[in-house]
C-alpha positions in Angstrom: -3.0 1.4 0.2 -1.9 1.2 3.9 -1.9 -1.1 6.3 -1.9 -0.4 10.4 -0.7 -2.8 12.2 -1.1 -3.3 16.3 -1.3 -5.8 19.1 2.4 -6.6 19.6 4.1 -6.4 23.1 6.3 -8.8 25.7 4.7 -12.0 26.7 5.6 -15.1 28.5 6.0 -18.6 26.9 3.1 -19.9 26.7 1.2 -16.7 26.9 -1.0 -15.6 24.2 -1.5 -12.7 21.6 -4.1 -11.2 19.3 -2.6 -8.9 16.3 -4.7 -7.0 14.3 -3.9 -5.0 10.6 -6.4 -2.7 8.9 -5.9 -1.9 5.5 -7.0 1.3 3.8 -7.2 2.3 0.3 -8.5 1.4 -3.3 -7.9 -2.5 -2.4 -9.0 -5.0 -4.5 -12.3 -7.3 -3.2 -10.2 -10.8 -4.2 -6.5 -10.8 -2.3 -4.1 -12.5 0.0 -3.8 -10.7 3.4 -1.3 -12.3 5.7 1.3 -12.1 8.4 5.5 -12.4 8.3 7.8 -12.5 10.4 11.1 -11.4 11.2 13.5 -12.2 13.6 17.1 -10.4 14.1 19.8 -12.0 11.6 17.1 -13.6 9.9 14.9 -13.5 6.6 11.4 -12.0 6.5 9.4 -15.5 6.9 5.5 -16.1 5.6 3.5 -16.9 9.4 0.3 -17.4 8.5 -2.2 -16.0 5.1 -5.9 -15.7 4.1 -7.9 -15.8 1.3 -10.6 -13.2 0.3 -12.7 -16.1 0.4 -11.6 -17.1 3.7 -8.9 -20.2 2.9 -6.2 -20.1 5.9 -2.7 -21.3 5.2 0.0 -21.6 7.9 4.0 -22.0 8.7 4.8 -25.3 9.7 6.6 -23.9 12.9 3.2 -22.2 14.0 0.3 -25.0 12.6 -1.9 -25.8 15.8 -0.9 -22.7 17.9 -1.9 -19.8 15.4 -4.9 -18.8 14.1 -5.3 -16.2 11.1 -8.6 -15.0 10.2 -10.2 -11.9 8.6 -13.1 -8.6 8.5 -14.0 -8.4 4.9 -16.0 -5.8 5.6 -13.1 -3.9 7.3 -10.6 -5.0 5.9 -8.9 -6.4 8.5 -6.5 -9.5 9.2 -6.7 -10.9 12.7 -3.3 -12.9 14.1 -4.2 -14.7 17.1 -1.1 -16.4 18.6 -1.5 -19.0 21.5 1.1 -20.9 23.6 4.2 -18.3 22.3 7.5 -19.9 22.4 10.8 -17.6 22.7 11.2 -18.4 18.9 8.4 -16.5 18.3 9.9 -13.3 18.9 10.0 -11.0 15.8 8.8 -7.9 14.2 5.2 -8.9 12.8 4.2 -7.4 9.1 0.8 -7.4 7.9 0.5 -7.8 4.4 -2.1 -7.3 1.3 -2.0 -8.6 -2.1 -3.8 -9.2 -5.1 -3.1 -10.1 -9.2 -1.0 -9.0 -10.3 1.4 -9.5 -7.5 4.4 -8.0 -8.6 2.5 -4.6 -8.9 -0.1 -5.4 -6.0 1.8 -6.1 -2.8 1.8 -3.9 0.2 3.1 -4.3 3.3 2.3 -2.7 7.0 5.2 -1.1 9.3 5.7 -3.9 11.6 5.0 -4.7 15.3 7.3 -6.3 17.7 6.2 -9.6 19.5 8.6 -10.4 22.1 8.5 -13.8 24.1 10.4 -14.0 26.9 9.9 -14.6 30.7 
């Protein structure tokens, strides 16, 4: 399985993004797909995840401004981020996963989002 990630770049606060992560390979139809985060000196944080079936969940810090969402049919998981803050800035990673997790976990290389004016 892989997972290609793009869409990062520099962007004002208050500006907006759109990530995108295609995953490739024998992937199962029922998984997780989702987005982490992180920032320098800091642990890899959960942003935002999906549900095969299309159930979003979200990071507190990001409810409201982010919106995940998904291609079955292409396997894709969408990250559109609105009204950035500098906090924001981090390298992005797409992820996949499926039962059982601790076999089934797969992560993209990572895209930089940086927030600043």
């Amino acid at each position: 399985v892989q997972l290609q990630a793009s869409g990062g770049g520099l962007v004002q606060p208050g500006g907006s993004l759109r990530l995108s992560c295609a995953a490739s390979g024998s992937i199962s139809s029922i998984n997780i797909m989702g987005w982490y985060r992180q920032a320098p000196g800091k642990e890899r944080e959960l942003v935002a995840r999906i549900s095969s079936g299309g159930s979003p969940g979200y990071a507190d810090s990001v409810k409201g401004r982010f919106t995940i969402s998904r291609d079955n049919g292409k396997n894709t998981v969408y990250l559109q981020m609105n009204s950035l803050k500098t906090e924001d800035t981090a390298v992005y990673f797409c992820n996949v996963r499926w039962q059982p997790y601790w076999e089934y976990n797969y992560w993209g290389q990572g895209t930089l989002v940086t927030v600043s004016s």
